[in-house]
MIDOSE-1310 file (N, C-alpha, C; in nm, 2 decimals, decimal comma, always signed):
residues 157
xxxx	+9,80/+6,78/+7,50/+9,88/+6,67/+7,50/+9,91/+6,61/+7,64; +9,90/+6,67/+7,73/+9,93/+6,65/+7,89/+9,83/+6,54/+7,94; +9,72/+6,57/+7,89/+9,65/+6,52/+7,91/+9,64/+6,31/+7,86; +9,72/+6,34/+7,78/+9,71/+6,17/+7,72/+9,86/+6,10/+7,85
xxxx	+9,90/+6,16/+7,90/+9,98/+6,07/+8,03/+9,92/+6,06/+8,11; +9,93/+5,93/+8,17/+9,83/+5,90/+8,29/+9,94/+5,87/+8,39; +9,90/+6,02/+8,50/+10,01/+6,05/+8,58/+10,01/+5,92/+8,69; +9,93/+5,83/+8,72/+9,96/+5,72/+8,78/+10,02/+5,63/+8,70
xxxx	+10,05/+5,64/+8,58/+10,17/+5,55/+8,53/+10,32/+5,62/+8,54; +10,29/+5,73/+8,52/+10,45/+5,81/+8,54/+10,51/+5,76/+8,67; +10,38/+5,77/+8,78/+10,47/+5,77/+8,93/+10,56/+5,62/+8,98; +10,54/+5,52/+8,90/+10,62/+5,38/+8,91/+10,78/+5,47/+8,91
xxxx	+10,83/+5,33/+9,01/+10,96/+5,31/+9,01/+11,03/+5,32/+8,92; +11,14/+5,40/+8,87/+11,21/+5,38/+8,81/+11,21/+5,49/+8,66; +11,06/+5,56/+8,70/+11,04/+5,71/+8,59/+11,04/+5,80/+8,62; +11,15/+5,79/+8,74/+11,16/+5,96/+8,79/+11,22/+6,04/+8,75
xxxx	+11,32/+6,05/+8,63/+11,39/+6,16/+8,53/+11,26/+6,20/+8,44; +11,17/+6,07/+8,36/+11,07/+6,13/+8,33/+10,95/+6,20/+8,37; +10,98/+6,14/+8,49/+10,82/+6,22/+8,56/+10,86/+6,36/+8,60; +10,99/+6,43/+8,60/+11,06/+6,53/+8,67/+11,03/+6,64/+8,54
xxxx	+11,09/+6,53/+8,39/+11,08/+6,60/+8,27/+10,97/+6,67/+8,28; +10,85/+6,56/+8,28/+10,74/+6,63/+8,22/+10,65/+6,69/+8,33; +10,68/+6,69/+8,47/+10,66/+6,79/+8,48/+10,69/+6,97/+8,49; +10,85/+6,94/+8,48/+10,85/+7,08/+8,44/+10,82/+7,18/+8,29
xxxx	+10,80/+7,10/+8,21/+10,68/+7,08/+8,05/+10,58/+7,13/+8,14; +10,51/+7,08/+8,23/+10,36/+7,15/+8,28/+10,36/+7,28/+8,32; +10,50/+7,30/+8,41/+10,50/+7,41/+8,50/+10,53/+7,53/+8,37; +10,62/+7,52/+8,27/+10,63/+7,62/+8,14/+10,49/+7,62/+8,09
xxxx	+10,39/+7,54/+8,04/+10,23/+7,54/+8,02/+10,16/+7,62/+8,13; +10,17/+7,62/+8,22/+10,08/+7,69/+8,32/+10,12/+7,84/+8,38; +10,30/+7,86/+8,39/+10,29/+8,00/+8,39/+10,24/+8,05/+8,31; +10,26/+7,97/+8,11/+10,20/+8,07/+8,04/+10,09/+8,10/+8,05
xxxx	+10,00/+7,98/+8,04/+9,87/+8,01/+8,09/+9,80/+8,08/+8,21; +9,92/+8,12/+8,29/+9,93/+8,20/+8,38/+9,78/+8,10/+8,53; +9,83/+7,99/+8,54/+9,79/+7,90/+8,62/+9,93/+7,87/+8,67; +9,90/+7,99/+8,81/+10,02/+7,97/+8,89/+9,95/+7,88/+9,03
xxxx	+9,86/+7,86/+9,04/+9,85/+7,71/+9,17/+9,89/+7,56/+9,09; +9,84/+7,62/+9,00/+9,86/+7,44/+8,91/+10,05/+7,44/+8,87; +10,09/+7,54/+8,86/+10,26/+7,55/+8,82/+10,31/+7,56/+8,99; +10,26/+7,57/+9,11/+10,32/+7,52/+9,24/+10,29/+7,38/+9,27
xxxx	+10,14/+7,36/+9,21/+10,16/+7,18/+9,28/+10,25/+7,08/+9,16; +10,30/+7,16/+9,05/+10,37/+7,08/+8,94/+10,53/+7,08/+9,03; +10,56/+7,22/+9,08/+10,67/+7,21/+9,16/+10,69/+7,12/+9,27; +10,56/+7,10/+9,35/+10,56/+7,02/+9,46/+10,56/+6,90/+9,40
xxxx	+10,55/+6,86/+9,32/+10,51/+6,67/+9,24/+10,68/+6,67/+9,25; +10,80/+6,79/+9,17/+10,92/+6,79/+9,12/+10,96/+6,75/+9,27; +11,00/+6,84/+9,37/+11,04/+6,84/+9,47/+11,03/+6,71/+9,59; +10,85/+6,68/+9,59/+10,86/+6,55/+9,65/+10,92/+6,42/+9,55
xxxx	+10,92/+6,41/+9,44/+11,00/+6,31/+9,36/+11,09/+6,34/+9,37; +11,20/+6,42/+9,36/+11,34/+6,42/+9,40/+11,38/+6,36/+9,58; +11,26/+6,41/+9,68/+11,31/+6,38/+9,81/+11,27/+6,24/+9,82; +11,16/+6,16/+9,73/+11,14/+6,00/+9,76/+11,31/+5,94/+9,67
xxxx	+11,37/+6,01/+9,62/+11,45/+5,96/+9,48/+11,60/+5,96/+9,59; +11,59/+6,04/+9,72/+11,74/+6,09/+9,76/+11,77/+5,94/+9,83; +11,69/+5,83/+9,82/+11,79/+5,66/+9,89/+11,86/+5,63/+9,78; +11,76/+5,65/+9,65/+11,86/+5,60/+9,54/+12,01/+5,65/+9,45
xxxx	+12,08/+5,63/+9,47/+12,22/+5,68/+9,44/+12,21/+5,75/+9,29; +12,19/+5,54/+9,22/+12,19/+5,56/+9,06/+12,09/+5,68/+9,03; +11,92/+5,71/+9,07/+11,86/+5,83/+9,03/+11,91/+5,89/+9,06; +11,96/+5,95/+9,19/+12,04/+6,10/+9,25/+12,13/+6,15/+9,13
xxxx	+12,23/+6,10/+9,11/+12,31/+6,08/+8,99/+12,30/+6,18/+8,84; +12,16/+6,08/+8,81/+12,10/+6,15/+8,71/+11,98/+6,24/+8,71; +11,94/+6,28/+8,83/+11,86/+6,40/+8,86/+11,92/+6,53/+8,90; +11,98/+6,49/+9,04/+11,98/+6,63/+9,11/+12,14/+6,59/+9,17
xxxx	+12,24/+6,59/+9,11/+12,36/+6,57/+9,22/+12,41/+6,66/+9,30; +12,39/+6,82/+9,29/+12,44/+6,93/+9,37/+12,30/+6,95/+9,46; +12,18/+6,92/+9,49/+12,09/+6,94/+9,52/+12,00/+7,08/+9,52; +12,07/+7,14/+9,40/+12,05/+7,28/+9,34/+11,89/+7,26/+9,28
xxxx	+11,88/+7,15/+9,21/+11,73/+7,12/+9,19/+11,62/+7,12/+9,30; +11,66/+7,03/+9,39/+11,56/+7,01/+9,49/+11,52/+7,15/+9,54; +11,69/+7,23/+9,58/+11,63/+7,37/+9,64/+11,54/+7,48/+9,59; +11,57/+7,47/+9,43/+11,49/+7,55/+9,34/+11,38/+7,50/+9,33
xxxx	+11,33/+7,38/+9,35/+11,19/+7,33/+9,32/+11,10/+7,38/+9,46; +11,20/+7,35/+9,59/+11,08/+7,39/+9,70/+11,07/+7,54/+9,69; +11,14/+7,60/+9,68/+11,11/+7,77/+9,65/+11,02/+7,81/+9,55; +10,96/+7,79/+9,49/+10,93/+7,79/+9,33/+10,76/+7,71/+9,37
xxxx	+10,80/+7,61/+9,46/+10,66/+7,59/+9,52/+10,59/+7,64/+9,58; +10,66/+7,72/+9,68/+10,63/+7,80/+9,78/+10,57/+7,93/+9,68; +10,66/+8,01/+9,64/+10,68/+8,15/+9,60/+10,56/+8,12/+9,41; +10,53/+8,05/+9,38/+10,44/+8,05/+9,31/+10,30/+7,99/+9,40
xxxx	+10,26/+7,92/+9,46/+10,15/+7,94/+9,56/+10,08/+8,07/+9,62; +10,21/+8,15/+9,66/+10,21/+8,29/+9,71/+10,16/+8,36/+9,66; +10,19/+8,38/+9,47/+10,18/+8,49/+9,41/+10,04/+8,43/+9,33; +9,97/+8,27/+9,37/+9,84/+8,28/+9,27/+9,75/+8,33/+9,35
xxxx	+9,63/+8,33/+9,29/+9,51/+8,40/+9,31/+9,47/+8,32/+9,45; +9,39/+8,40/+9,50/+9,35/+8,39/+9,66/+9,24/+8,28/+9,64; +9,23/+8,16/+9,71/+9,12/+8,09/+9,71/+9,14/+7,96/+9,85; +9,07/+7,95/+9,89/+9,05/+7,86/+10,01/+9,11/+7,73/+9,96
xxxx	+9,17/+7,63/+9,86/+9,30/+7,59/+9,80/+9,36/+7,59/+9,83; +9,41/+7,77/+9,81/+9,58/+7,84/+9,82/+9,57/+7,82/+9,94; +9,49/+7,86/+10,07/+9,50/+7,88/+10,24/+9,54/+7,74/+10,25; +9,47/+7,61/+10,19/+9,48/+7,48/+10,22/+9,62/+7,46/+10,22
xxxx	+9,67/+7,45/+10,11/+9,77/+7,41/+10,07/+9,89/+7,50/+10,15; +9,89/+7,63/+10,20/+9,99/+7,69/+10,28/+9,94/+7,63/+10,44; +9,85/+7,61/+10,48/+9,84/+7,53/+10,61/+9,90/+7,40/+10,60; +9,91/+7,34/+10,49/+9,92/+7,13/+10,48/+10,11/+7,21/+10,45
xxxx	+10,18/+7,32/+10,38/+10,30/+7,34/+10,35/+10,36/+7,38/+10,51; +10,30/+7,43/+10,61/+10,35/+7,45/+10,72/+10,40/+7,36/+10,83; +10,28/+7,28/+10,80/+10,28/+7,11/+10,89/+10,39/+7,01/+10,82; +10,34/+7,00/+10,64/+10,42/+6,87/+10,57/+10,61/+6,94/+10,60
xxxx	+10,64/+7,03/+10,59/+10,77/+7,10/+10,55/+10,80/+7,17/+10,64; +10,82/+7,19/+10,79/+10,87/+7,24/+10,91/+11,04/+7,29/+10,89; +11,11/+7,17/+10,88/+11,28/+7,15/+10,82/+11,30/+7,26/+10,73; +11,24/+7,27/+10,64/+11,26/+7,29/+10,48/+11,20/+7,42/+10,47
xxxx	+11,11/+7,48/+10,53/+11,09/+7,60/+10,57/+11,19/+7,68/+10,67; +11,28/+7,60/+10,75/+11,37/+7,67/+10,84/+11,45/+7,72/+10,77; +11,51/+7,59/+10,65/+11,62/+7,65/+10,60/+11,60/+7,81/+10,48; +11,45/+7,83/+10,49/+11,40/+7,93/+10,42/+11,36/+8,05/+10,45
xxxx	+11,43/+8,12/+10,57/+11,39/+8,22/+10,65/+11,28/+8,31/+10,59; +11,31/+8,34/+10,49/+11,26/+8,51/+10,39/+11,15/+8,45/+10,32; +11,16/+8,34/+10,28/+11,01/+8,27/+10,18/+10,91/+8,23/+10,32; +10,99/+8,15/+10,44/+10,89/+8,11/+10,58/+10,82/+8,23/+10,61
xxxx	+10,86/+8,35/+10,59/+10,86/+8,52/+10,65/+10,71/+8,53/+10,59; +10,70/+8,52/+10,48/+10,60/+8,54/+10,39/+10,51/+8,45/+10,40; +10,54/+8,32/+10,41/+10,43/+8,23/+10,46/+10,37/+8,26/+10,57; +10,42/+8,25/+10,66/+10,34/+8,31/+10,81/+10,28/+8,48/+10,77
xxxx	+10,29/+8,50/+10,72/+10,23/+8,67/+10,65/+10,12/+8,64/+10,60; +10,12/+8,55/+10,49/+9,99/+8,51/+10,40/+9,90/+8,46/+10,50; +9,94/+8,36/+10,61/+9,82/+8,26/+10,69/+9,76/+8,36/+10,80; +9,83/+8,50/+10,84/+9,77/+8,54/+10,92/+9,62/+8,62/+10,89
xxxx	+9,54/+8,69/+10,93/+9,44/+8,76/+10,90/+9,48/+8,88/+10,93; +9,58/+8,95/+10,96/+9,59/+9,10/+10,97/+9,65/+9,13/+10,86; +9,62/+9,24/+10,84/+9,72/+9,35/+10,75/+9,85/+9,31/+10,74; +9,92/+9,36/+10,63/+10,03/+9,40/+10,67/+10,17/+9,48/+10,61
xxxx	+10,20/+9,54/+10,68/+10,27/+9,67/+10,61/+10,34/+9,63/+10,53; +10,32/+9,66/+10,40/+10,43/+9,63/+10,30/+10,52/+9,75/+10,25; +10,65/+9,71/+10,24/+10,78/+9,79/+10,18/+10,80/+9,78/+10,04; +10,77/+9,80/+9,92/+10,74/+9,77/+9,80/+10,89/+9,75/+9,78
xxxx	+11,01/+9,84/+9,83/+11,13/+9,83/+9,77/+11,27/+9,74/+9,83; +11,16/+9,67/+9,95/+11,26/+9,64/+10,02/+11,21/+9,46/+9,99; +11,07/+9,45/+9,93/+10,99/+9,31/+9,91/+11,08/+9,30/+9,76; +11,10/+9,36/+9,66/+11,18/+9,37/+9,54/+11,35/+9,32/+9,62
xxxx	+11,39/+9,39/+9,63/+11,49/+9,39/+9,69/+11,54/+9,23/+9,74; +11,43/+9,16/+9,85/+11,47/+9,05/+9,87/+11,46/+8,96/+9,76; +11,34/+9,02/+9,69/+11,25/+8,83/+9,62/+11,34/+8,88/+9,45; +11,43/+8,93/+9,45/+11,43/+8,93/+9,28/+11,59/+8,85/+9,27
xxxx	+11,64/+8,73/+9,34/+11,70/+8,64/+9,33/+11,66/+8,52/+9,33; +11,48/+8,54/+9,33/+11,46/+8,41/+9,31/+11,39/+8,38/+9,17; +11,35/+8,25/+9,16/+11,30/+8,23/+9,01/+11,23/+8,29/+8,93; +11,10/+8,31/+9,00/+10,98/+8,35/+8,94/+11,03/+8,52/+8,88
xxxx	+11,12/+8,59/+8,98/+11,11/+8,76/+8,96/+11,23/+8,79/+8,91; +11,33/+8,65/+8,83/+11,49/+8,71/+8,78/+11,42/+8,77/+8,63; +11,49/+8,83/+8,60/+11,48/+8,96/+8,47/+11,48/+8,83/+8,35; +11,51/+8,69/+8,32/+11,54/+8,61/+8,23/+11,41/+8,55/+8,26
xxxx	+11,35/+8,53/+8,31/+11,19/+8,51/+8,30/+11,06/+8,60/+8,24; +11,01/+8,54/+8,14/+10,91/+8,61/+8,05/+10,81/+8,75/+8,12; +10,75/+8,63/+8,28/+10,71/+8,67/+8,33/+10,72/+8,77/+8,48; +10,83/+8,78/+8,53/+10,87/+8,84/+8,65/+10,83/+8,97/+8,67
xxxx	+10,79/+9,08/+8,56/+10,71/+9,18/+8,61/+10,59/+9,20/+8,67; +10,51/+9,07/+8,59/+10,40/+9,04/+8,64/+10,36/+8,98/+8,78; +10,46/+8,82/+8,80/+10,48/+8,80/+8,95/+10,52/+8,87/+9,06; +10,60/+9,01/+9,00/+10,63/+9,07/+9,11/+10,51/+9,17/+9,19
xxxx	+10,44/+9,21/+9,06/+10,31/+9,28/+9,09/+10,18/+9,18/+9,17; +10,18/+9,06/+9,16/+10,05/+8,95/+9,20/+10,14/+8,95/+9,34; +10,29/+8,93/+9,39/+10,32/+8,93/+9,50/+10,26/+9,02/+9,58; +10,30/+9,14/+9,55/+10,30/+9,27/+9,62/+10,20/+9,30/+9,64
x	+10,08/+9,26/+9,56/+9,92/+9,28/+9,56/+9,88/+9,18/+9,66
């Protein structure tokens, strides 16, 4: 059914509650389907439509007024990128995440931590209890997600 919206009609002025809806409709379709790059660029579509949406008052209003959305969407973009499958894409997309999001990575010490981990080519020593420990207040790894046993294992791997 995703398929019959023609996401260049969503992106007009003035459909950004719907285009936010349905994309997070895609991102529930894709973890199940367990298409975790395609459920990060559905967060990235959420996240940059909330940040083109922050001139407008009346959208702000009725999207995101504590800005609890926006923060959960860039995390969620990040930390599901992270945990999909390895492919010259995923390296794309965390090199263009380093450059496009400088700011927004600052304010993310422990997700930025990991990014600069992924882009390097060395090893690197991982703490299984201490990687738990940080990441299971975020979305993907809270215990009320279907999936978080699984995410926490594709991280760690």
């Amino acid at each position: 059914m995703s398929k019959k919206i023609n996401k260049k009609s969503i992106d007009e002025a003035g459909l950004e509650p719907n285009k936010i809806q349905y994309y997070k409709h895609l991102v529930r379709y894709y973890v199940h389907e367990k298409d975790l790059l395609s459920a990060s660029k559905a967060y990235q579509t959420i996240y940059d439509t909330l940040n083109k949406a922050s001139g407008d008052v009346a959208i702000i209003s009725t999207l995101d007024a504590s800005g609890a959305d926006r923060k959960s969407s860039f995390q969620n973009f990040i930390l599901y990128l992270l945990i999909s499958n390895f492919s010259s894409e995923k390296v794309d997309l965390l090199l263009r995440l380093e450059s496009a999001y400088p700011r927004e990575l600052e304010a993310e010490p422990l997700i930025a931590k990991y990014v600069r981990k992924m882009l390097t080519y060395e090893l690197m020593p991982l703490d299984e209890n201490e990687i738990e420990t940080h990441m299971v207040s975020f979305e993907p790894f809270l215990d009320q997600t279907k999936h978080n046993k699984v995410h926490m294992k594709e991280f760690i791997r």
